[in-house]
Each structure stands twice: as structure tokens, then as C-alpha cells.
mmCIF file of the N, C-alpha and C atoms, coordinates in Angstrom:
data_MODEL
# 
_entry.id   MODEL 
# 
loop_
_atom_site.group_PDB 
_atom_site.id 
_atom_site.type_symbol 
_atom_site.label_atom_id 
_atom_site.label_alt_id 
_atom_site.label_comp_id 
_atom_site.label_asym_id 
_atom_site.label_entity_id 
_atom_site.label_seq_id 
_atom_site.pdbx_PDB_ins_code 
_atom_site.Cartn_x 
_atom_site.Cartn_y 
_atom_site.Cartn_z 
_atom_site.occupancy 
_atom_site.B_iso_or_equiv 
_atom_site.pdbx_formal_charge 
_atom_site.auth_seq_id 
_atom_site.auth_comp_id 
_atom_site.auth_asym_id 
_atom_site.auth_atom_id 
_atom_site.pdbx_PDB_model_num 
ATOM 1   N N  . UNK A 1 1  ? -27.502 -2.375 12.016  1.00 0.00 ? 1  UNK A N  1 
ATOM 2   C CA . UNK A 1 1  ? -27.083 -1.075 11.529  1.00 0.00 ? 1  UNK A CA 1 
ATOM 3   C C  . UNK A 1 1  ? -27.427 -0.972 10.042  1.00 0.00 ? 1  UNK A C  1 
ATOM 4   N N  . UNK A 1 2  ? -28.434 0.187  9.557   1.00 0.00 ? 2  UNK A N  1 
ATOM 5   C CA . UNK A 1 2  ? -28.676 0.501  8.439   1.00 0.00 ? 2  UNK A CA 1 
ATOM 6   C C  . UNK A 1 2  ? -27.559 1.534  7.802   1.00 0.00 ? 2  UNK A C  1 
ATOM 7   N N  . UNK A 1 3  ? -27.136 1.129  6.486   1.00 0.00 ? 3  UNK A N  1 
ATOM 8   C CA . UNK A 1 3  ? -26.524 2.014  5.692   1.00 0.00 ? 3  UNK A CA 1 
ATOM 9   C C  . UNK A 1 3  ? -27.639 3.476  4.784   1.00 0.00 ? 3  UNK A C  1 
ATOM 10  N N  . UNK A 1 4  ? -27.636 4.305  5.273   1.00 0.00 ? 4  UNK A N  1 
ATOM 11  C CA . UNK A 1 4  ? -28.367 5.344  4.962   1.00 0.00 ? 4  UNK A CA 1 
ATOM 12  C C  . UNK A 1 4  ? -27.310 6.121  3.475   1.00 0.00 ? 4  UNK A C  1 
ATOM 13  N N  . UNK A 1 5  ? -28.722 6.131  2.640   1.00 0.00 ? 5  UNK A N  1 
ATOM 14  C CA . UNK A 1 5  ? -28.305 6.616  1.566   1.00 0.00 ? 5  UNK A CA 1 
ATOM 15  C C  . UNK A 1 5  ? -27.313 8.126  1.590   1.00 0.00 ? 5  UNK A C  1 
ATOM 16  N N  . UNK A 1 6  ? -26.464 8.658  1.088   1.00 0.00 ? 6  UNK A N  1 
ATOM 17  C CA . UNK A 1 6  ? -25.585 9.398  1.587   1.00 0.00 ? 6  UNK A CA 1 
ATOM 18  C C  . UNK A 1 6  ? -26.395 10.360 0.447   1.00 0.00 ? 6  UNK A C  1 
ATOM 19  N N  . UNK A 1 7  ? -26.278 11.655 0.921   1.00 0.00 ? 7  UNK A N  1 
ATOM 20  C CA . UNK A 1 7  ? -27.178 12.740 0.016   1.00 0.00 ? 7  UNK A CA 1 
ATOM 21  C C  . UNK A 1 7  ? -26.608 14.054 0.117   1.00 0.00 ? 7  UNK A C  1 
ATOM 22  N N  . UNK A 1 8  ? -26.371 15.129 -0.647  1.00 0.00 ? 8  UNK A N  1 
ATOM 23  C CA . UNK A 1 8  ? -25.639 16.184 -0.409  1.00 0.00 ? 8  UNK A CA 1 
ATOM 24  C C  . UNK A 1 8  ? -26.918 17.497 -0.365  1.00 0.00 ? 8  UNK A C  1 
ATOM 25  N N  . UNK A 1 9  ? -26.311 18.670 0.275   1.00 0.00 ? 9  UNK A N  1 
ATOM 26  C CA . UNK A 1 9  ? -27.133 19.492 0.322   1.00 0.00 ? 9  UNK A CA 1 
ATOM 27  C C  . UNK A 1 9  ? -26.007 21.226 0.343   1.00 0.00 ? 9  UNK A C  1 
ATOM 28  N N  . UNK A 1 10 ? -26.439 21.830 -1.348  1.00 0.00 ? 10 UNK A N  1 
ATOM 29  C CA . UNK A 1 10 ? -25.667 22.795 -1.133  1.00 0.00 ? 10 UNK A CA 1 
ATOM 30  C C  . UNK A 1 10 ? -26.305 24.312 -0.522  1.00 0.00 ? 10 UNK A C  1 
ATOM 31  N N  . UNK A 1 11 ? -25.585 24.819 -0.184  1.00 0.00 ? 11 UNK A N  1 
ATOM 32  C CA . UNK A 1 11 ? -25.841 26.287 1.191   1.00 0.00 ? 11 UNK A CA 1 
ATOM 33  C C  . UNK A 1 11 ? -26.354 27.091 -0.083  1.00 0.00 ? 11 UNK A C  1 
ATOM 34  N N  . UNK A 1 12 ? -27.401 27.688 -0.096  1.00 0.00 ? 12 UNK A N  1 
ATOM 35  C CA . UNK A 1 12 ? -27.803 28.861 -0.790  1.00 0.00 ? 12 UNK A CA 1 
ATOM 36  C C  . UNK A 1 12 ? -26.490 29.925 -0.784  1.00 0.00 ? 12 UNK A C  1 
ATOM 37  N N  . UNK A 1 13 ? -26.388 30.443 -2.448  1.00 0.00 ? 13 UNK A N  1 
ATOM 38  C CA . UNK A 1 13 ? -24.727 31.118 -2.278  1.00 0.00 ? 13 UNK A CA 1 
ATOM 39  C C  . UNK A 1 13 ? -23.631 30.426 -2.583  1.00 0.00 ? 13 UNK A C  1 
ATOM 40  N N  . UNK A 1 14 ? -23.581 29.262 -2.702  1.00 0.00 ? 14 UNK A N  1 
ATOM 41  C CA . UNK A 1 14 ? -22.604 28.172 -2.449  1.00 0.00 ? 14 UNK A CA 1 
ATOM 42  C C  . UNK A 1 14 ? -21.613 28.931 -4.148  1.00 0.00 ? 14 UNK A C  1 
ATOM 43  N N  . UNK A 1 15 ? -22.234 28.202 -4.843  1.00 0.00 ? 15 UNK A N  1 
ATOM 44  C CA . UNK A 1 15 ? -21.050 28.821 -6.254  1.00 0.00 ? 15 UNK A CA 1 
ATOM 45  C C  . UNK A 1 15 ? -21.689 30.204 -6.799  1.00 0.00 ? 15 UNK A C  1 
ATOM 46  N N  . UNK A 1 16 ? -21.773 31.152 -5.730  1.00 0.00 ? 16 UNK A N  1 
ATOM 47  C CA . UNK A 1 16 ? -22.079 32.484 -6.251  1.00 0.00 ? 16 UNK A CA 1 
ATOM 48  C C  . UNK A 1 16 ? -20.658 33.178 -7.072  1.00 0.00 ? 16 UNK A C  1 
ATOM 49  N N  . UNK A 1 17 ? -19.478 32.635 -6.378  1.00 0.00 ? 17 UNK A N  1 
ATOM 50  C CA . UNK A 1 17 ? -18.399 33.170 -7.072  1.00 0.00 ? 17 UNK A CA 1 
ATOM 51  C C  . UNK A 1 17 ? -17.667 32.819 -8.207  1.00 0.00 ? 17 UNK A C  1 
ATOM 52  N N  . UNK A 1 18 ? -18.675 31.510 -8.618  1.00 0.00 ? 18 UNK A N  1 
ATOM 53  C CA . UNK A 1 18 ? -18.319 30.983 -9.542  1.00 0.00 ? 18 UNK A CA 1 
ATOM 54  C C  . UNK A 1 18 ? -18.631 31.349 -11.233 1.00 0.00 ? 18 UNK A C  1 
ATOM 55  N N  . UNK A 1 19 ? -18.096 31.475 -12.057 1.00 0.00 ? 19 UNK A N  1 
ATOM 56  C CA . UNK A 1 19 ? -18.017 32.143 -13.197 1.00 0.00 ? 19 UNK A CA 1 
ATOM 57  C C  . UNK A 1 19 ? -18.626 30.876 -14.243 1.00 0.00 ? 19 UNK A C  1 
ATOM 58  N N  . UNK A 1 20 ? -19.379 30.362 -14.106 1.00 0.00 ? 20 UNK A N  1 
ATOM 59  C CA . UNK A 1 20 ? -20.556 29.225 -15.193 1.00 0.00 ? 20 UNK A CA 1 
ATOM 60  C C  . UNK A 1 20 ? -21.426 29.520 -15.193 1.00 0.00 ? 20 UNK A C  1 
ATOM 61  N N  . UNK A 1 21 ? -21.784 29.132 -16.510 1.00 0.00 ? 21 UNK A N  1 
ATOM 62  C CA . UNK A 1 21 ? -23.074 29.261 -16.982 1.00 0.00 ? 21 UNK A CA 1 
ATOM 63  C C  . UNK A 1 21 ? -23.647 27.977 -16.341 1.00 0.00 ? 21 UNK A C  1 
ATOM 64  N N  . UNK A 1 22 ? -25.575 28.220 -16.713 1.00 0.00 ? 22 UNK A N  1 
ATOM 65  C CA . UNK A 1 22 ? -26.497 27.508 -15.618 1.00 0.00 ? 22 UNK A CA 1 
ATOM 66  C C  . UNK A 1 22 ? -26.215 25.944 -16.178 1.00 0.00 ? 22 UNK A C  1 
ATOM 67  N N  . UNK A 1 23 ? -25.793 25.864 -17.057 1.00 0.00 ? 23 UNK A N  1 
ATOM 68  C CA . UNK A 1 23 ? -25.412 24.413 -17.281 1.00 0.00 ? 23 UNK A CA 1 
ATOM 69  C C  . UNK A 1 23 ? -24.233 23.848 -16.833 1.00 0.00 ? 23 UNK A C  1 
ATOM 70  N N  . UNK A 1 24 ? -23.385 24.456 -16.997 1.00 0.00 ? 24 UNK A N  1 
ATOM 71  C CA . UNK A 1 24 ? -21.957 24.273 -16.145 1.00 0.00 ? 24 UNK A CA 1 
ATOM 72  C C  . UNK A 1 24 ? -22.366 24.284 -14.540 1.00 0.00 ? 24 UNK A C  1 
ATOM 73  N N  . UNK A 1 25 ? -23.338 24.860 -14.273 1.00 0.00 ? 25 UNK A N  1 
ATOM 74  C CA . UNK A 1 25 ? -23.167 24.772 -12.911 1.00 0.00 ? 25 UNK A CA 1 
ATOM 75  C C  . UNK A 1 25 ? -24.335 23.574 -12.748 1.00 0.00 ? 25 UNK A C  1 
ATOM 76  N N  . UNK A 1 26 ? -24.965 22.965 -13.305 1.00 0.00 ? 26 UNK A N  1 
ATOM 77  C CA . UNK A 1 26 ? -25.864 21.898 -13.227 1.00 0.00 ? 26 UNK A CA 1 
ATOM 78  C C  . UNK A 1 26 ? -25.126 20.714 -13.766 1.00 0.00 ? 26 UNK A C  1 
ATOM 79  N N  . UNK A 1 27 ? -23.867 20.454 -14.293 1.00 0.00 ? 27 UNK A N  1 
ATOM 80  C CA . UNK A 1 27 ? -23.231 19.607 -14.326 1.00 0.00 ? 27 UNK A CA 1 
ATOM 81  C C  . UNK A 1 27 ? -22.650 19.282 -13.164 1.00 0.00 ? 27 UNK A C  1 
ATOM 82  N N  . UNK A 1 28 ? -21.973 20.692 -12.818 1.00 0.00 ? 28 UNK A N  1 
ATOM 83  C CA . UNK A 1 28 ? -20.912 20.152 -11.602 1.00 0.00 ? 28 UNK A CA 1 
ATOM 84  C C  . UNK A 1 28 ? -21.236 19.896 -10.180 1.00 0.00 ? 28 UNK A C  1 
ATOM 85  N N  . UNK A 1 29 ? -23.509 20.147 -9.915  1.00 0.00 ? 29 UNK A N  1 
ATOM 86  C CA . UNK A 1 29 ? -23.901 19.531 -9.013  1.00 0.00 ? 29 UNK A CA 1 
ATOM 87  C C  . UNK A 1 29 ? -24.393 18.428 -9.365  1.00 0.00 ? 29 UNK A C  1 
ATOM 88  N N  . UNK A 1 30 ? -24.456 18.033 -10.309 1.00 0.00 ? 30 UNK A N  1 
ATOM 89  C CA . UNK A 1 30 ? -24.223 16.503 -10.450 1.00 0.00 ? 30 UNK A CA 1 
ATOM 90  C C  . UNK A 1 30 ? -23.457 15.536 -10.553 1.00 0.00 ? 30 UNK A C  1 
ATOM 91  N N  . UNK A 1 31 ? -21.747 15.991 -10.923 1.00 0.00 ? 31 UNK A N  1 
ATOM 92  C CA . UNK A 1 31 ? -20.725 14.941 -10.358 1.00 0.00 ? 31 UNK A CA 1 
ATOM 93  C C  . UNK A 1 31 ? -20.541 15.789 -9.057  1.00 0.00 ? 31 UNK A C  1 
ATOM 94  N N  . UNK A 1 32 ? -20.382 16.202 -8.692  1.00 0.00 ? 32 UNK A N  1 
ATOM 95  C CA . UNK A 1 32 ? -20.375 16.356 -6.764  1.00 0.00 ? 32 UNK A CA 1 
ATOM 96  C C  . UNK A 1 32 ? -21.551 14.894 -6.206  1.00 0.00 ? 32 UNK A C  1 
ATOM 97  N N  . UNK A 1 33 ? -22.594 15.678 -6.639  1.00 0.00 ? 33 UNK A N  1 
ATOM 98  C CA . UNK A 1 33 ? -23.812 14.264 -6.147  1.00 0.00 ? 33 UNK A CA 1 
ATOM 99  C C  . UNK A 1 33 ? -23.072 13.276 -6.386  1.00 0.00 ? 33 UNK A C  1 
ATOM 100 N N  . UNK A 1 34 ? -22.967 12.667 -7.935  1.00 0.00 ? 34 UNK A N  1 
ATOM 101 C CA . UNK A 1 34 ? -22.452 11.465 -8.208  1.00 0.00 ? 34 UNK A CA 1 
ATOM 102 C C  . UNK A 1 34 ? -21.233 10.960 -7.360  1.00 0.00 ? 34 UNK A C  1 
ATOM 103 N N  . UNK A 1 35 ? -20.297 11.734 -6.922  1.00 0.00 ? 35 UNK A N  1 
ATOM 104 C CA . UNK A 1 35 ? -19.250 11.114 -6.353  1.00 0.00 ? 35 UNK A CA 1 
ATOM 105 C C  . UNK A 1 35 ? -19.467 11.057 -5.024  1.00 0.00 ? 35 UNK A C  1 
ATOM 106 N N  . UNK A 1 36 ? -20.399 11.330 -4.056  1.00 0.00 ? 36 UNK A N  1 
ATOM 107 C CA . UNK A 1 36 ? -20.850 11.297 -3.062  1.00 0.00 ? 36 UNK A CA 1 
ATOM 108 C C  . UNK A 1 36 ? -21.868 9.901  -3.165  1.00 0.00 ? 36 UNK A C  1 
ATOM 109 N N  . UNK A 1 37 ? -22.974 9.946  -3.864  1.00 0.00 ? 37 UNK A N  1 
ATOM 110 C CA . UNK A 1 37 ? -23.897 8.904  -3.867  1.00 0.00 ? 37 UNK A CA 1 
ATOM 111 C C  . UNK A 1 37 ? -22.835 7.553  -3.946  1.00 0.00 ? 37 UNK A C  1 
ATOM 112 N N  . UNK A 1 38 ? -21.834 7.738  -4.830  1.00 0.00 ? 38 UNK A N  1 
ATOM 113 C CA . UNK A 1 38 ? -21.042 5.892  -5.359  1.00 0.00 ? 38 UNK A CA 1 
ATOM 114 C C  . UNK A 1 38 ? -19.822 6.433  -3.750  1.00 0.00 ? 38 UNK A C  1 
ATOM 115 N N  . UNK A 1 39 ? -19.749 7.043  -3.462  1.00 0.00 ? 39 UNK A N  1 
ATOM 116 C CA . UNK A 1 39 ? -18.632 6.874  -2.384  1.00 0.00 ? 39 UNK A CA 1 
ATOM 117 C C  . UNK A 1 39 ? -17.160 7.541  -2.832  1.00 0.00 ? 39 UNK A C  1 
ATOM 118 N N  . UNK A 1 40 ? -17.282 7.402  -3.957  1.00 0.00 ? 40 UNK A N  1 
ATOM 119 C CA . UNK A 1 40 ? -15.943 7.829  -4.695  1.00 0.00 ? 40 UNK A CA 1 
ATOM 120 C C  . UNK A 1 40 ? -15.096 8.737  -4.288  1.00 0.00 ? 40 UNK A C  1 
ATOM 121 N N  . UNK A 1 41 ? -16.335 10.244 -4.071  1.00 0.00 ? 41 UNK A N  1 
ATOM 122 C CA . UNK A 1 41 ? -15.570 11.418 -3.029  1.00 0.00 ? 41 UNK A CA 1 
ATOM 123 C C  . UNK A 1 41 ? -14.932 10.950 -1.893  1.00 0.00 ? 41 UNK A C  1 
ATOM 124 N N  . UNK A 1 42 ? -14.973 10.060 -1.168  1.00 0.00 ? 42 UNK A N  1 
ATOM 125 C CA . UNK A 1 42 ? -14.323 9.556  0.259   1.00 0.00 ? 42 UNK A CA 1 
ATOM 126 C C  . UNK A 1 42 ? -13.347 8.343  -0.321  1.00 0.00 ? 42 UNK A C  1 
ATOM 127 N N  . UNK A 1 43 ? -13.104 7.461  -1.458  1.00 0.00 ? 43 UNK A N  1 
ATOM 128 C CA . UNK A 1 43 ? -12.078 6.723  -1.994  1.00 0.00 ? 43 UNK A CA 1 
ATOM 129 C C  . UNK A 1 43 ? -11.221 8.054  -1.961  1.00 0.00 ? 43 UNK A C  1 
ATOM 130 N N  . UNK A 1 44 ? -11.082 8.614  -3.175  1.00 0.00 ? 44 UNK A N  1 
ATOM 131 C CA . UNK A 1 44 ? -10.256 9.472  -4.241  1.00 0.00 ? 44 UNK A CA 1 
ATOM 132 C C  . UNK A 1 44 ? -9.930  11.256 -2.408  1.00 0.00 ? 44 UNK A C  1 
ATOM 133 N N  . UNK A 1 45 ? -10.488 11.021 -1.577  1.00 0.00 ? 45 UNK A N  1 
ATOM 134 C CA . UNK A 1 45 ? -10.063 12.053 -1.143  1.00 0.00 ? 45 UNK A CA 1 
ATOM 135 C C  . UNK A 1 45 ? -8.605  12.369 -0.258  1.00 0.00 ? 45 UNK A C  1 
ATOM 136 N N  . UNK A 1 46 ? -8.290  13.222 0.514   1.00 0.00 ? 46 UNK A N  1 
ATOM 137 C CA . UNK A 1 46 ? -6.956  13.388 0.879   1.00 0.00 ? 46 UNK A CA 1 
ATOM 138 C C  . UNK A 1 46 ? -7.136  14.129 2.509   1.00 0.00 ? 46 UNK A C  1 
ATOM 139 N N  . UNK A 1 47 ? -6.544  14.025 3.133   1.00 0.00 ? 47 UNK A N  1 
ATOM 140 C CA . UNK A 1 47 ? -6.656  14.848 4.550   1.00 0.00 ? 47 UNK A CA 1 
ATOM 141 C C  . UNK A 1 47 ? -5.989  16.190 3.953   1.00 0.00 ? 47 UNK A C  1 
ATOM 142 N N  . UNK A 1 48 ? -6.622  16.991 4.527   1.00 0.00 ? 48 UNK A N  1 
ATOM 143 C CA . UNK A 1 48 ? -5.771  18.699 4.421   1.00 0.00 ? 48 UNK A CA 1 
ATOM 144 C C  . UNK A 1 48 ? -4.132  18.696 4.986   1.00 0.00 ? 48 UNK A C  1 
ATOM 145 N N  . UNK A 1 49 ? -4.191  17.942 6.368   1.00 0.00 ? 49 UNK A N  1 
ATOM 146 C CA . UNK A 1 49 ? -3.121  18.106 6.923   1.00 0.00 ? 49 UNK A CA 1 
ATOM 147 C C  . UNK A 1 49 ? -1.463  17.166 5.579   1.00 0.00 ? 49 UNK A C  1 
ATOM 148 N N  . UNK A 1 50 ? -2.052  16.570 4.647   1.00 0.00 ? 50 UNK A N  1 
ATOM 149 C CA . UNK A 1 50 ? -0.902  16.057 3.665   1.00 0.00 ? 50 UNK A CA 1 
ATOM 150 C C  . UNK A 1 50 ? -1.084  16.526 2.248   1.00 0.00 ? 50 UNK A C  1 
ATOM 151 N N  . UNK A 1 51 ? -1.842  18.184 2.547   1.00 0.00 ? 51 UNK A N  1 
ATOM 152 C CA . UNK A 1 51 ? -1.425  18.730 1.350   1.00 0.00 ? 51 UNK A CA 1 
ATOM 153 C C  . UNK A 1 51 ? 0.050   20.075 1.628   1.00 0.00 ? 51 UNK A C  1 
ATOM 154 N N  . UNK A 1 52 ? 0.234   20.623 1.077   1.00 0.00 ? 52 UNK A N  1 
ATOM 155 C CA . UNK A 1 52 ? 1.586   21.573 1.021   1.00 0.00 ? 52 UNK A CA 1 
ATOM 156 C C  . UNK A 1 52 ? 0.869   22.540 2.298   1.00 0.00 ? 52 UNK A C  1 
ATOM 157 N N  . UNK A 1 53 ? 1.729   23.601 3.042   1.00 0.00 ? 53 UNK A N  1 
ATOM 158 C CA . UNK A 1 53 ? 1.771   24.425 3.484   1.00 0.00 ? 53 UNK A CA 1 
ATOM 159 C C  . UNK A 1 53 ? 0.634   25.634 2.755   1.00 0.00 ? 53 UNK A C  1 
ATOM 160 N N  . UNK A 1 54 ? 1.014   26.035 1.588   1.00 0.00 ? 54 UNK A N  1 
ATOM 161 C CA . UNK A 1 54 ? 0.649   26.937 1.334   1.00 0.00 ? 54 UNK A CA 1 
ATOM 162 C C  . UNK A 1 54 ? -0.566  26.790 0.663   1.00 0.00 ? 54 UNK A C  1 
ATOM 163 N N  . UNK A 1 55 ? -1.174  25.446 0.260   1.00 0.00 ? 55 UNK A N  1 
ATOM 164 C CA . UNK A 1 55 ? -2.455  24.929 -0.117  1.00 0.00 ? 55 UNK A CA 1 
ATOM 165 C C  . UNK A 1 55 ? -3.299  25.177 1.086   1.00 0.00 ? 55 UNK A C  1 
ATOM 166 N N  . UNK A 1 56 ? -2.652  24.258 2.082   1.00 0.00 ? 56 UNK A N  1 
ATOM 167 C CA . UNK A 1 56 ? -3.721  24.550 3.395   1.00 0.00 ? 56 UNK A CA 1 
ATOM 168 C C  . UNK A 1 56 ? -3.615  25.394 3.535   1.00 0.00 ? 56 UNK A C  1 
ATOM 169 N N  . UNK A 1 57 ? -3.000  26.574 3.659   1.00 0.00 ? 57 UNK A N  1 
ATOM 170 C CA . UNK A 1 57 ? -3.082  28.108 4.112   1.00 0.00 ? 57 UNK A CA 1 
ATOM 171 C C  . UNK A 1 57 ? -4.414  28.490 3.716   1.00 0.00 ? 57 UNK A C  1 
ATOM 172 N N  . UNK A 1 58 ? -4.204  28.180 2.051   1.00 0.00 ? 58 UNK A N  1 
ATOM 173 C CA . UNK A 1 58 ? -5.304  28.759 1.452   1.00 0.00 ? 58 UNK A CA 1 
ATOM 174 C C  . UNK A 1 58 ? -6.599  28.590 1.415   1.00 0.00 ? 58 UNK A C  1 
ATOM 175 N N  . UNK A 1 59 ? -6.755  26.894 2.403   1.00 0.00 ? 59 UNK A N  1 
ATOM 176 C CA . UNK A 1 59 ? -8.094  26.175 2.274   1.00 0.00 ? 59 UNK A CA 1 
ATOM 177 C C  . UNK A 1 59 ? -8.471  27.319 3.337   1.00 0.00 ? 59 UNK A C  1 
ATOM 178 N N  . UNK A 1 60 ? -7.669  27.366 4.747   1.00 0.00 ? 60 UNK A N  1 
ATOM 179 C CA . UNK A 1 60 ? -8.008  27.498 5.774   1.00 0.00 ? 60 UNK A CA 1 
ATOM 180 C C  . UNK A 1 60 ? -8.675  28.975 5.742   1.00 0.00 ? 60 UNK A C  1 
ATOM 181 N N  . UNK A 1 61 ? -7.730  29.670 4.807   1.00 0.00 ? 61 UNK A N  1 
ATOM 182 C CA . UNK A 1 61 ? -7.938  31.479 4.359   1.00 0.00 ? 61 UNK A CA 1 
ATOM 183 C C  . UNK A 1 61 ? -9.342  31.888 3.835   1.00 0.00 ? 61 UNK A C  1 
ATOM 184 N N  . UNK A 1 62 ? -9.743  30.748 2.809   1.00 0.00 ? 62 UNK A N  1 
ATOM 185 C CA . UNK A 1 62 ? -11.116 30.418 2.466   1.00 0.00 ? 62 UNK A CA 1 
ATOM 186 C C  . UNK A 1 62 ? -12.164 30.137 3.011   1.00 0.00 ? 62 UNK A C  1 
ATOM 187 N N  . UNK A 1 63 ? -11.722 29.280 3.986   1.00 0.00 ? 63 UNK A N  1 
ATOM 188 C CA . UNK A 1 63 ? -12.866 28.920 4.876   1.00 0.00 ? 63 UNK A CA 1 
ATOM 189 C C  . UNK A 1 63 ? -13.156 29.864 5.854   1.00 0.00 ? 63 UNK A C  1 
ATOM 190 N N  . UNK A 1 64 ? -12.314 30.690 6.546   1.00 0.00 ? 64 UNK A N  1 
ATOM 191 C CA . UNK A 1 64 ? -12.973 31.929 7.098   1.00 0.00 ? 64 UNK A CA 1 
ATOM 192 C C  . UNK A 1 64 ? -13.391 33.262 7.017   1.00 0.00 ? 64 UNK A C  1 
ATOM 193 N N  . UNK A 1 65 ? -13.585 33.378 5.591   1.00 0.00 ? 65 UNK A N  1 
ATOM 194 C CA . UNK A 1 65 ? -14.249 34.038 4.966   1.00 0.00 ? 65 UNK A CA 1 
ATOM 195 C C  . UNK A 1 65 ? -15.567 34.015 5.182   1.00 0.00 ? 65 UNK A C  1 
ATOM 196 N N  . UNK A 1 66 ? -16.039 35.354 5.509   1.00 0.00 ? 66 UNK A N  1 
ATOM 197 C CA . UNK A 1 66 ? -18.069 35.415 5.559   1.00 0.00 ? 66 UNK A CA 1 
ATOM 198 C C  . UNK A 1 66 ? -18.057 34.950 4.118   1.00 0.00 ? 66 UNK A C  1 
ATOM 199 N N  . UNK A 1 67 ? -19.107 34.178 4.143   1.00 0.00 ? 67 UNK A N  1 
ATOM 200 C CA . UNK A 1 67 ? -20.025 34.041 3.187   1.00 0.00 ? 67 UNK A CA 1 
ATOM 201 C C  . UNK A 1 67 ? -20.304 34.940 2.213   1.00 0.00 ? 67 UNK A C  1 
ATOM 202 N N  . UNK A 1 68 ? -20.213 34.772 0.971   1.00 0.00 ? 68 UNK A N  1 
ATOM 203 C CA . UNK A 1 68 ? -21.259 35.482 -0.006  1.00 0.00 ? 68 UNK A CA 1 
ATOM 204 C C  . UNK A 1 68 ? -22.234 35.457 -0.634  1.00 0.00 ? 68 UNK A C  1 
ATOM 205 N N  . UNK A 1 69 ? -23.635 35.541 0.173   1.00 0.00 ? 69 UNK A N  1 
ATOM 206 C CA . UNK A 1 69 ? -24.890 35.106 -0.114  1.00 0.00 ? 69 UNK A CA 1 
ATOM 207 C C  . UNK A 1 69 ? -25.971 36.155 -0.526  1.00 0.00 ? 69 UNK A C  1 
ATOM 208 N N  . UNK A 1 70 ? -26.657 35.799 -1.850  1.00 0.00 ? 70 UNK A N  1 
ATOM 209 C CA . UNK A 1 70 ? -27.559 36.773 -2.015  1.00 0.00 ? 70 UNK A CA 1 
ATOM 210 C C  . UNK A 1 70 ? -28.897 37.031 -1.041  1.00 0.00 ? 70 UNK A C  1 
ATOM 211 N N  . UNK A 1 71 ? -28.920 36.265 -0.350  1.00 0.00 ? 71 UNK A N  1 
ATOM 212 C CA . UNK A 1 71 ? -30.021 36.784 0.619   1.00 0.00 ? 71 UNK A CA 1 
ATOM 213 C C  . UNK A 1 71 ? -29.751 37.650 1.855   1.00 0.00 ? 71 UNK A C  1 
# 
């Protein structure tokens, strides 16, 4: 069994709602990468189901939201 390099890939649109400038947003796809490439994102992470009620509400509220994509 090979360990395959772990690699991220963001959705066209992804931080459209996000309010940074092109450097702010070229930082923060690079610690995303970074904490994915060292593993760190999967140390340091948490299941949804042992955050509060009203956190998950909100993940869940988010996540079924259409998309907002410029294409």
C-alpha cells in the first residue's frame, strides 16, 4: 500500500463571498494546502456532530445553499 501525496482542489467560486484582497486570498490557499499536505487539518480537526447545536445548524444551513459561482 502506497501513501499518495494528499492534494487539495478548490471549486471555481469557492471564496467568492469572501471579502480579501488577492493576497489574503493567496495566503489562505496556502495554509489550507499546508495543513492538508503535513496532515495537520485531520490532527487539529473535530466531527460536526461535537460541535453546539446551533453551530451545526449553521454548517448544515450553509452547506445547502446553491452555490455562488461566477460562471
Amino acid at each position: 500500500m502506497t501513501n499518495r501525496p494528499k492534494t487539495v482542489e478548490f471549486d471555481e467560486g469557492w471564496a467568492d463571498e469572501l471579502d480579501l484582497t488577492p493576497d489574503e486570498l493567496a495566503d489562505l490557499v496556502r495554509g489550507i494546502t499546508q495543513l492538508v499536505e503535513t496532515g495537520e487539518i485531520f490532527e487539529e480537526s473535530i466531527s460536526v456532530d461535537d460541535l453546539p447545536d446551533d453551530e451545526r445548524a449553521e454548517i448544515y444551513e450553509r452547506l445547502s445553499r446553491p452555490k455562488n459561482t461566477r460562471h
